[in-house]
mmCIF file as gemmi writes it, N, C-alpha and C atoms, coordinates in Angstrom:
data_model
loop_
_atom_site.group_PDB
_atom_site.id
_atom_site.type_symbol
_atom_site.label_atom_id
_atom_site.label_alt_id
_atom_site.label_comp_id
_atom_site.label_asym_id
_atom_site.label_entity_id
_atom_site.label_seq_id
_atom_site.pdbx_PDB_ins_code
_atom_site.Cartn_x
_atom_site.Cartn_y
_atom_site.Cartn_z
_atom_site.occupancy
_atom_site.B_iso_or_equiv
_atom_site.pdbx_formal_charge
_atom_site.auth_seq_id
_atom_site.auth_asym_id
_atom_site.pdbx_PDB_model_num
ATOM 1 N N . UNK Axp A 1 ? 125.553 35.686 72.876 1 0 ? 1 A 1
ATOM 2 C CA . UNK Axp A 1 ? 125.94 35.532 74.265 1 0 ? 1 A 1
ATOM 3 C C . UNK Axp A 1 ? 126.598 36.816 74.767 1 0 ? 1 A 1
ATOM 4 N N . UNK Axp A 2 ? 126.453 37.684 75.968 1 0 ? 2 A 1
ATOM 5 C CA . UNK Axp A 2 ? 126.714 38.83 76.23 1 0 ? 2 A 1
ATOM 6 C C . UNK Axp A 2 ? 127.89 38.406 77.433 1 0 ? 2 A 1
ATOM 7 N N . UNK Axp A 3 ? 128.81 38.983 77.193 1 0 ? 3 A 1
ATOM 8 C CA . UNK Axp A 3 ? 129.991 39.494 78.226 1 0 ? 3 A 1
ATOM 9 C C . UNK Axp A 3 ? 130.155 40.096 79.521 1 0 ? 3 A 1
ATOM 10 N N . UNK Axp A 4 ? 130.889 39.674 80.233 1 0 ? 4 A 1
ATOM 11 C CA . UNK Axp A 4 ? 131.152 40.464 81.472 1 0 ? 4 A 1
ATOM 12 C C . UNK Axp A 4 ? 131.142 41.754 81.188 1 0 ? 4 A 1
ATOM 13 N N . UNK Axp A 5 ? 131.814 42.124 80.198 1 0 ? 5 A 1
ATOM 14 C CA . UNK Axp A 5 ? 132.289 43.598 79.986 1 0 ? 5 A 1
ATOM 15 C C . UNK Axp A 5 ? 130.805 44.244 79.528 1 0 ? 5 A 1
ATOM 16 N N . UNK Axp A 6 ? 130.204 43.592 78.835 1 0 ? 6 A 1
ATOM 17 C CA . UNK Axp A 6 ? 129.039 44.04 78.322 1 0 ? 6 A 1
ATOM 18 C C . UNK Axp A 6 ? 128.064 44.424 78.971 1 0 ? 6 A 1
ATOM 19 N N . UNK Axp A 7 ? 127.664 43.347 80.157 1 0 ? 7 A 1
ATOM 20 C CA . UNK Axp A 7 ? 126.761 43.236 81.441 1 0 ? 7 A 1
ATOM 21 C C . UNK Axp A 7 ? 127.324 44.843 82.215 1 0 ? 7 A 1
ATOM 22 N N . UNK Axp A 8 ? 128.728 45.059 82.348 1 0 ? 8 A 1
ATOM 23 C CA . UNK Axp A 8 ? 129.254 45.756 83.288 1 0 ? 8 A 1
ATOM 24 C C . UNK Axp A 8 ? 128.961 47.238 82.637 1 0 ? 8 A 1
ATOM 25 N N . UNK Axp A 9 ? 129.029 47.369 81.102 1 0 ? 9 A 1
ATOM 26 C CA . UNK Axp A 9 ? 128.651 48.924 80.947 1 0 ? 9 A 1
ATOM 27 C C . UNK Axp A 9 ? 127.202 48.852 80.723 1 0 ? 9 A 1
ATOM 28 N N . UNK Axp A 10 ? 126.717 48.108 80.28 1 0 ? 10 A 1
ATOM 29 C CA . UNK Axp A 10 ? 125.031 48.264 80.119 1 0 ? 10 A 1
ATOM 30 C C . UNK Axp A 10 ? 124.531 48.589 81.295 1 0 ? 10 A 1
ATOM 31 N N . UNK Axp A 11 ? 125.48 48.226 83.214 1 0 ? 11 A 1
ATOM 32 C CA . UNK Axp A 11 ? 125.036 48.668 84.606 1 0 ? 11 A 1
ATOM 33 C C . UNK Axp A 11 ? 125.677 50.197 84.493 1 0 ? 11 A 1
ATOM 34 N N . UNK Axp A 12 ? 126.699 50.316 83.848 1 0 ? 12 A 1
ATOM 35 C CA . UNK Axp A 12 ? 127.132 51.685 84.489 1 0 ? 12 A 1
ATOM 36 C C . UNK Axp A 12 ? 125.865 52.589 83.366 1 0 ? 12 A 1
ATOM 37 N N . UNK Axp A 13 ? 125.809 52.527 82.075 1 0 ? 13 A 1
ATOM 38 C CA . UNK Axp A 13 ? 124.888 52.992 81.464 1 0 ? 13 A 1
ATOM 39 C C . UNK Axp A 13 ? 123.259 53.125 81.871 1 0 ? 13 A 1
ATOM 40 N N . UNK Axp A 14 ? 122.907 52.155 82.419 1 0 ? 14 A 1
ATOM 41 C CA . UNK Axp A 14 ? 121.986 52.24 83.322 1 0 ? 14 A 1
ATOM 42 C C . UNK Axp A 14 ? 121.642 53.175 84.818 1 0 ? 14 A 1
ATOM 43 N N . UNK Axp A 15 ? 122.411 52.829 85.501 1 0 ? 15 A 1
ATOM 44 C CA . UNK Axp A 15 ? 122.892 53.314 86.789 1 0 ? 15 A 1
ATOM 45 C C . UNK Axp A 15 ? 122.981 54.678 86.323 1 0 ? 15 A 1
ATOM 46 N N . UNK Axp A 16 ? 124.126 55.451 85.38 1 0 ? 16 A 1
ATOM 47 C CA . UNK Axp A 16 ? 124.315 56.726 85.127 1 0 ? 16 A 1
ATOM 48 C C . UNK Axp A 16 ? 122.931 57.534 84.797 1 0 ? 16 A 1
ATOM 49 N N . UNK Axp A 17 ? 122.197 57.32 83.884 1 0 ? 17 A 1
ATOM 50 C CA . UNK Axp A 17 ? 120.64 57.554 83.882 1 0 ? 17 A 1
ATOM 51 C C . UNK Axp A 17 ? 119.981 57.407 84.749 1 0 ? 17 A 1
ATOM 52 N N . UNK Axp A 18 ? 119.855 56.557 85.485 1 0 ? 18 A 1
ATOM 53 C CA . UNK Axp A 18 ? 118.962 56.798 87.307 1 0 ? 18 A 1
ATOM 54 C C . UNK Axp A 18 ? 119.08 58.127 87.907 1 0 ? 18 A 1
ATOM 55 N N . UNK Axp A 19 ? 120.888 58.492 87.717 1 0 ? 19 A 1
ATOM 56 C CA . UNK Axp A 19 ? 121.467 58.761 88.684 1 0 ? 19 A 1
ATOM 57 C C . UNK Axp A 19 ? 121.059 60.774 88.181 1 0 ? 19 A 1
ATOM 58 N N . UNK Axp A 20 ? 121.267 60.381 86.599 1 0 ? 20 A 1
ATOM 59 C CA . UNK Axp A 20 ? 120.9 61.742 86.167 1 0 ? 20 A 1
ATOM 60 C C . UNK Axp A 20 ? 119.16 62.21 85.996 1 0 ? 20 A 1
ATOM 61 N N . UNK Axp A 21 ? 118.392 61.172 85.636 1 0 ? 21 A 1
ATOM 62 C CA . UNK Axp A 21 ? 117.439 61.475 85.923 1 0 ? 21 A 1
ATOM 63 C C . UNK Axp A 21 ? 116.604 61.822 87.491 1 0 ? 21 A 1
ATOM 64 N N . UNK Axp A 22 ? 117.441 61.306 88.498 1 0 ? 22 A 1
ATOM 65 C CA . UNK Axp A 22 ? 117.209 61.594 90.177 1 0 ? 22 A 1
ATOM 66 C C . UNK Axp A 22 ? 116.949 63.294 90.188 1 0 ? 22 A 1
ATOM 67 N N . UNK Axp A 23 ? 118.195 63.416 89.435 1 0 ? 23 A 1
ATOM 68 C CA . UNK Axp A 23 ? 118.805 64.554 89.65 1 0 ? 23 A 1
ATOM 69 C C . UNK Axp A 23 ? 118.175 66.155 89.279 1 0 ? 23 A 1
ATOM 70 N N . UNK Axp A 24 ? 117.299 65.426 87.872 1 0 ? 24 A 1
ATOM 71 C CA . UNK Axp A 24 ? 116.641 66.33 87.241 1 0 ? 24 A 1
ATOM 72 C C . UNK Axp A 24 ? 117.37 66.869 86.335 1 0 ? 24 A 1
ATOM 73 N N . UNK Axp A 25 ? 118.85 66.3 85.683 1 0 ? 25 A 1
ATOM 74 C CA . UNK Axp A 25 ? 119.383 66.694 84.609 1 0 ? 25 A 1
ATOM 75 C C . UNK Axp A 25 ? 118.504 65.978 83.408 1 0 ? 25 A 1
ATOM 76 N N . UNK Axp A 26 ? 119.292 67.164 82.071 1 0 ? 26 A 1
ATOM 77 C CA . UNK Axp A 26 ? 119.441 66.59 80.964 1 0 ? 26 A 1
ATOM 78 C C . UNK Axp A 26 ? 121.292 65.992 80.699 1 0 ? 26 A 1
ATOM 79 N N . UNK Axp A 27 ? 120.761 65.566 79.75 1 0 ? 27 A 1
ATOM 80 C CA . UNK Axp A 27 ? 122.139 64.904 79.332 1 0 ? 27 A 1
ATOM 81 C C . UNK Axp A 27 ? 123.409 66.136 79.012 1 0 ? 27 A 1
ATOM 82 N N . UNK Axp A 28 ? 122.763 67.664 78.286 1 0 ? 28 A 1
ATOM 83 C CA . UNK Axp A 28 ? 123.312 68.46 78.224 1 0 ? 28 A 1
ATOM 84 C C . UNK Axp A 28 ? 124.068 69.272 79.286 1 0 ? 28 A 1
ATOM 85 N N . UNK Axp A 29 ? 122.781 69.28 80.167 1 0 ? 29 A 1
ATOM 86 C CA . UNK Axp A 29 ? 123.585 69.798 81.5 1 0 ? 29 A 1
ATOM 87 C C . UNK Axp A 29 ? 124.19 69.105 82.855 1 0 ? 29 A 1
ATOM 88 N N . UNK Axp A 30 ? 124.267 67.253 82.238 1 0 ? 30 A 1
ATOM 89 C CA . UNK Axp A 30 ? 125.357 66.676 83.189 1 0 ? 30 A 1
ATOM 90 C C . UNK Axp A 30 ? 126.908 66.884 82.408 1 0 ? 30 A 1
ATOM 91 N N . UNK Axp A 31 ? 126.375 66.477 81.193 1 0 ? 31 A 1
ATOM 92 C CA . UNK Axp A 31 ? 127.622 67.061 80.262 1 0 ? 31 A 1
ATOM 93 C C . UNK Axp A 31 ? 128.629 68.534 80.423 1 0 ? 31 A 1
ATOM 94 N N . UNK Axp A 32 ? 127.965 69.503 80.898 1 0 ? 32 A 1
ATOM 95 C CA . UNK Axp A 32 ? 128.191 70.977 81.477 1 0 ? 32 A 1
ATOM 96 C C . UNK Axp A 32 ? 128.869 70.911 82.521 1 0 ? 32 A 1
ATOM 97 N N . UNK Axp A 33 ? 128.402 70.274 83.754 1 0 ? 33 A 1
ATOM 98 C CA . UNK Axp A 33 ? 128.594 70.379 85.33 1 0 ? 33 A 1
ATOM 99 C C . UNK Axp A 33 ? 129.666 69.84 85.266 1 0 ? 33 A 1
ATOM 100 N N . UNK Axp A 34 ? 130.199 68.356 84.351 1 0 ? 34 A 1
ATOM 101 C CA . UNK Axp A 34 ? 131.063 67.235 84.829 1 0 ? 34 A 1
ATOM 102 C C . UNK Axp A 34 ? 131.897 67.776 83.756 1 0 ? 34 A 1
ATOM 103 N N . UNK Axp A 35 ? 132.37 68.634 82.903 1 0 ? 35 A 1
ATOM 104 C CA . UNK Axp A 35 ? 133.759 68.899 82.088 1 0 ? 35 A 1
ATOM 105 C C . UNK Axp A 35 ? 133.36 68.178 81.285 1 0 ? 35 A 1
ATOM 106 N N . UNK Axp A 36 ? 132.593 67.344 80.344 1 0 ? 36 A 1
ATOM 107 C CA . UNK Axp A 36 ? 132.628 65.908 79.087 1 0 ? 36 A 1
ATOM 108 C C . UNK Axp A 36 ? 132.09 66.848 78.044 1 0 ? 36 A 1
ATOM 109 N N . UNK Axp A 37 ? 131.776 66.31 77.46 1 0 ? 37 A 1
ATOM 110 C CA . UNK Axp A 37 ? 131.29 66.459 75.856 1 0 ? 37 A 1
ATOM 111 C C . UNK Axp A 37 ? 130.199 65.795 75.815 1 0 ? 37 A 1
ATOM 112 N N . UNK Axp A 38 ? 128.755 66.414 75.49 1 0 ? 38 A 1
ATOM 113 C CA . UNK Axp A 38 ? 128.018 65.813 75.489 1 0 ? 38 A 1
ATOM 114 C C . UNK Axp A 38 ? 127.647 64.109 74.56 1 0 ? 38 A 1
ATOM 115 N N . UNK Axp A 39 ? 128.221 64.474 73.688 1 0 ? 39 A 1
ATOM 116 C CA . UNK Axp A 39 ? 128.914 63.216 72.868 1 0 ? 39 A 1
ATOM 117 C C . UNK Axp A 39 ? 129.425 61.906 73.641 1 0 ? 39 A 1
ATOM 118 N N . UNK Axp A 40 ? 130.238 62.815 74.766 1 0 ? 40 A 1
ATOM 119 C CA . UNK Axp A 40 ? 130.537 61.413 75.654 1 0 ? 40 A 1
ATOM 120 C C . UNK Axp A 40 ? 129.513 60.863 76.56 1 0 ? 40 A 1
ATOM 121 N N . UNK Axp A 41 ? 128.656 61.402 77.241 1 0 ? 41 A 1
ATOM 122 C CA . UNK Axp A 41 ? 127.485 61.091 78.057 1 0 ? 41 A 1
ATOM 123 C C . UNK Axp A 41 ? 126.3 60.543 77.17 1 0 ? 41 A 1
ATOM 124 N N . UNK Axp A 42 ? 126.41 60.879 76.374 1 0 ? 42 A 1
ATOM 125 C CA . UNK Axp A 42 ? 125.377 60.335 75.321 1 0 ? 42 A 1
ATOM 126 C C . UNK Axp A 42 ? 125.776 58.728 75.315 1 0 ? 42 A 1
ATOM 127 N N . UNK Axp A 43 ? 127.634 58.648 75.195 1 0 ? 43 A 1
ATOM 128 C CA . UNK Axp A 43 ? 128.042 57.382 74.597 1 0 ? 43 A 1
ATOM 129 C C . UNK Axp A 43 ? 127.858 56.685 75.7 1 0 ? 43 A 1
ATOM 130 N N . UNK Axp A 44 ? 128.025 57.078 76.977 1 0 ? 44 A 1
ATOM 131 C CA . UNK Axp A 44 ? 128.251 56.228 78.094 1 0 ? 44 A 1
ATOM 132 C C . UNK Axp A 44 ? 127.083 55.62 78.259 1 0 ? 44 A 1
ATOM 133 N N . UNK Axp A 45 ? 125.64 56.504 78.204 1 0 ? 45 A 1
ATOM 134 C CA . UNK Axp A 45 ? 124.136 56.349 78.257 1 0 ? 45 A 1
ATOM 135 C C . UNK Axp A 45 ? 124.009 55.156 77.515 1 0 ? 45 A 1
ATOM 136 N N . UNK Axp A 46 ? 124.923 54.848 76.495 1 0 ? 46 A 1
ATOM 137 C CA . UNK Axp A 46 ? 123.763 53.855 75.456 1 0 ? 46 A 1
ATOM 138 C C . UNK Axp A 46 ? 125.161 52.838 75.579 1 0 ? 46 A 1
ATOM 139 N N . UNK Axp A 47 ? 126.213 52.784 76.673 1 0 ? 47 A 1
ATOM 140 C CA . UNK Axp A 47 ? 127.144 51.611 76.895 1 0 ? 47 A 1
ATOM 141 C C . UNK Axp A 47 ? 127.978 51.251 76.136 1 0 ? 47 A 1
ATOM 142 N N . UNK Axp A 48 ? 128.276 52.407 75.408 1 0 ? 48 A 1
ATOM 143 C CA . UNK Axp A 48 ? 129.462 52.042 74.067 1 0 ? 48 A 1
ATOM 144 C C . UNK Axp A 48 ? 130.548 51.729 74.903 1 0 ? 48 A 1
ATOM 145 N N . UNK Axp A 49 ? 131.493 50.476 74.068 1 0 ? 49 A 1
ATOM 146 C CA . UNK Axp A 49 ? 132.753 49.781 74.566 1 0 ? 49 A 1
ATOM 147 C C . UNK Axp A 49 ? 133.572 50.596 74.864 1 0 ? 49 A 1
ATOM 148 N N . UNK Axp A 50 ? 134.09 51.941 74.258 1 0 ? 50 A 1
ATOM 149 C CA . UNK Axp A 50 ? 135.232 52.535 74.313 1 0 ? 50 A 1
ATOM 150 C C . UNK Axp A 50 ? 135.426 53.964 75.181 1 0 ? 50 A 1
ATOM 151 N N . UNK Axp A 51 ? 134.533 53.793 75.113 1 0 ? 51 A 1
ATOM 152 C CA . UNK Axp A 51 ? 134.563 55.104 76.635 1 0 ? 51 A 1
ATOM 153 C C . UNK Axp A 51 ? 136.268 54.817 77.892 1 0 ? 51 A 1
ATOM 154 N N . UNK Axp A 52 ? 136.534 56.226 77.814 1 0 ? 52 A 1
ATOM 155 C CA . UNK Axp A 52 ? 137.328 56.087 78.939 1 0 ? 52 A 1
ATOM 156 C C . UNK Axp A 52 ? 137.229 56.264 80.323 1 0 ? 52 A 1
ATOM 157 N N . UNK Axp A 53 ? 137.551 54.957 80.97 1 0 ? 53 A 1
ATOM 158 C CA . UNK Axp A 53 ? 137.206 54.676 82.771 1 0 ? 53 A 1
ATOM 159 C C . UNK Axp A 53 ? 137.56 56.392 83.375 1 0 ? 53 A 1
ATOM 160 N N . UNK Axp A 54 ? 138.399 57.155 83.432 1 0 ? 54 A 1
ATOM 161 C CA . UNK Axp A 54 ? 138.736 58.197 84.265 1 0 ? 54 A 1
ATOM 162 C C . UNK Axp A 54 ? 137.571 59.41 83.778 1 0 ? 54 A 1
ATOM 163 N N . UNK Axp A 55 ? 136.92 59.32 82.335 1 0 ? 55 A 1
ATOM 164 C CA . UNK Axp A 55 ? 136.329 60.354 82.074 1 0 ? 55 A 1
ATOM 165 C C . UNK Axp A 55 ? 134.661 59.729 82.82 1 0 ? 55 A 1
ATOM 166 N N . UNK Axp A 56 ? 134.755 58.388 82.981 1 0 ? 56 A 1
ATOM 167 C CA . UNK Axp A 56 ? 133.493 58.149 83.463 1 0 ? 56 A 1
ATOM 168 C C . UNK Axp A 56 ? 133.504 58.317 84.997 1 0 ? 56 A 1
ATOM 169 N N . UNK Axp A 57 ? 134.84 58.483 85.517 1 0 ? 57 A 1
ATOM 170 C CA . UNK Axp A 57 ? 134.566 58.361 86.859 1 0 ? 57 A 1
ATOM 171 C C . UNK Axp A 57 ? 134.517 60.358 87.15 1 0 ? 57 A 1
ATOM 172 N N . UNK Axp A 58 ? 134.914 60.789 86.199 1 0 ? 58 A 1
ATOM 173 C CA . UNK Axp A 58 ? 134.605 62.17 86.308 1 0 ? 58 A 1
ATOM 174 C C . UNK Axp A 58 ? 133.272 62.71 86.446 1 0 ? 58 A 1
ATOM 175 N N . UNK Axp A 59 ? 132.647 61.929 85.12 1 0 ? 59 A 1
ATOM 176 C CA . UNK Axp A 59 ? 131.057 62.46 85.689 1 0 ? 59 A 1
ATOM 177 C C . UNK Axp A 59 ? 130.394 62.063 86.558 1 0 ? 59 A 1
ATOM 178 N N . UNK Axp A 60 ? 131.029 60.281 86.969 1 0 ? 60 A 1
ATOM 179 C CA . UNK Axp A 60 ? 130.079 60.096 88.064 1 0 ? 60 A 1
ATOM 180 C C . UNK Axp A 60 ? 130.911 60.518 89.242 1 0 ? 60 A 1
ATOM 181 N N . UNK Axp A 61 ? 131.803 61.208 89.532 1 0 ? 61 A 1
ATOM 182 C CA . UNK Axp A 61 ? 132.034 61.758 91.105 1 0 ? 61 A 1
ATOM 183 C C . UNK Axp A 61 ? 130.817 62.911 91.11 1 0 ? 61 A 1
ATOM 184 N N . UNK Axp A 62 ? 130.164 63.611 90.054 1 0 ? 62 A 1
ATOM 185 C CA . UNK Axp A 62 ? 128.884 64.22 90.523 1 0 ? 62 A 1
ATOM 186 C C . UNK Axp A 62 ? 127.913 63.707 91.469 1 0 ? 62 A 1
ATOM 187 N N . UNK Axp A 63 ? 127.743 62.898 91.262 1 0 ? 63 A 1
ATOM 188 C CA . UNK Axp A 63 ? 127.065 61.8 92.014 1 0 ? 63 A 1
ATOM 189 C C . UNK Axp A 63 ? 127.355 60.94 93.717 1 0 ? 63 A 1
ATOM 190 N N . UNK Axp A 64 ? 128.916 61.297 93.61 1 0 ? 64 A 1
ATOM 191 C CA . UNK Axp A 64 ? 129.574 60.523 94.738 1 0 ? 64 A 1
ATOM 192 C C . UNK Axp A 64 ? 130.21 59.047 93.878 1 0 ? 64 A 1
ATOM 193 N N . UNK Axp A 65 ? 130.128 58.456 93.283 1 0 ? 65 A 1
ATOM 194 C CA . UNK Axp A 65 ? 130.336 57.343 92.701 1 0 ? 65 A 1
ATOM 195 C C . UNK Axp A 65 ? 131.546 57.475 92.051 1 0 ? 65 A 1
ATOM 196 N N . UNK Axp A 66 ? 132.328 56.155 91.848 1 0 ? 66 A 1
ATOM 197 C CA . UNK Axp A 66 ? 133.433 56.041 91.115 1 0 ? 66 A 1
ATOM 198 C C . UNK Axp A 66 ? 133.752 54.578 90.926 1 0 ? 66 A 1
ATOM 199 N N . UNK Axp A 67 ? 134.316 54.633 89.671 1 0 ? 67 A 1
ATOM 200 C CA . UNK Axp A 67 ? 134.717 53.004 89.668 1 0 ? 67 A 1
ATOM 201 C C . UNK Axp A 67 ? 135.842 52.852 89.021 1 0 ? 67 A 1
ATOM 202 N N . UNK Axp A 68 ? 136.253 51.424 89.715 1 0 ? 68 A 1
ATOM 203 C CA . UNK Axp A 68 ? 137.902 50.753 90.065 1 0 ? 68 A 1
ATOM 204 C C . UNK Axp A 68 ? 138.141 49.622 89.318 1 0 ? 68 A 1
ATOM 205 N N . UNK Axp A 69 ? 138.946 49.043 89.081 1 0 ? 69 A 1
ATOM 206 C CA . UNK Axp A 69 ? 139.365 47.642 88.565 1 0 ? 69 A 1
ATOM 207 C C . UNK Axp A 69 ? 139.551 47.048 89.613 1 0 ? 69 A 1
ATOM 208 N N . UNK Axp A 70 ? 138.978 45.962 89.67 1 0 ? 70 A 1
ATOM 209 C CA . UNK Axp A 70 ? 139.871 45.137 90.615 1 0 ? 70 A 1
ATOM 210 C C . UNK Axp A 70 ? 140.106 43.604 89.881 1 0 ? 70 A 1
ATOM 211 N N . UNK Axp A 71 ? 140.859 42.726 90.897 1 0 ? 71 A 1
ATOM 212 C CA . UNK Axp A 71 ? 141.382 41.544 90.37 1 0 ? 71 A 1
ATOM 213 C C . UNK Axp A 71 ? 140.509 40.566 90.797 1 0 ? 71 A 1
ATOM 214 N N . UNK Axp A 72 ? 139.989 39.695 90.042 1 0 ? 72 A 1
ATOM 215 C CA . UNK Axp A 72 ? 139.145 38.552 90.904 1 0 ? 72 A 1
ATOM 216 C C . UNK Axp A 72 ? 139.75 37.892 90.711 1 0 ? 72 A 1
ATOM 217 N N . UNK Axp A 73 ? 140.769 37.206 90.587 1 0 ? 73 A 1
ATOM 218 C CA . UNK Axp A 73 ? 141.489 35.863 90.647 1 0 ? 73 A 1
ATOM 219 C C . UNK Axp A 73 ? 143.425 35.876 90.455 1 0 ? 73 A 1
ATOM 220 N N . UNK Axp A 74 ? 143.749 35.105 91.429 1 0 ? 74 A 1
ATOM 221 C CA . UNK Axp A 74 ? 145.53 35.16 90.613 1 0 ? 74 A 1
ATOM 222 C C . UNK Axp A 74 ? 145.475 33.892 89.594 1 0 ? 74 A 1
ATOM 223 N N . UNK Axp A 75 ? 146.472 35.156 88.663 1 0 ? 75 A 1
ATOM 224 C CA . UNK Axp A 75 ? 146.809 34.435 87.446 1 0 ? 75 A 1
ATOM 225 C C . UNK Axp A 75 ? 147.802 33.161 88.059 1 0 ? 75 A 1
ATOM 226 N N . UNK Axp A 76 ? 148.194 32.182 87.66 1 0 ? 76 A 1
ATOM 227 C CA . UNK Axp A 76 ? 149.054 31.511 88.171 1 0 ? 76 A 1
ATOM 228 C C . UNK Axp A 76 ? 149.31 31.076 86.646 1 0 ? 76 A 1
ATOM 229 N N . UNK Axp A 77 ? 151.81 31.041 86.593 1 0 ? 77 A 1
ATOM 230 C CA . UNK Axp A 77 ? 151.998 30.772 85.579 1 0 ? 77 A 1
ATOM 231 C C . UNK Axp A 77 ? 152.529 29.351 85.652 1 0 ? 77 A 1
């Protein structure tokens, strides 16, 4: 059974490849433009859990894109 969280990077992992293939990058030279390590774009590409949100919103402000947390529900104690 697959996860919110799971669903949610398998879109950004997805989405990020559209966005670099639009573009006419390789993975090496989004890795270049955006400050990462190609290591990390590689990881984001294939939706690994542990990626960090600020380094992903780094490469995708190449793009215009960025992403936020938000709250869908109050906790009530």
């Amino acid at each position: 059974m697959r996860t919110n969280t799971q669903d949610t990077l398998s879109g950004i992992a997805l989405t990020l490849k559209e966005l670099r293939d639009k573009a006419g990058l390789t993975q090496e030279d989004l890795a270049r433009r955006s400050g990462v390590g190609l290591r990390f774009v590689r990881d984001v590409e294939q939706g690994k859990a542990t990626v960090r949100m600020d380094k992903v919103n780094q490469v995708l402000a190449l793009f215009g894109y960025h992403l936020e947390a938000t709250k869908d529900h109050e906790i009530l104690a």
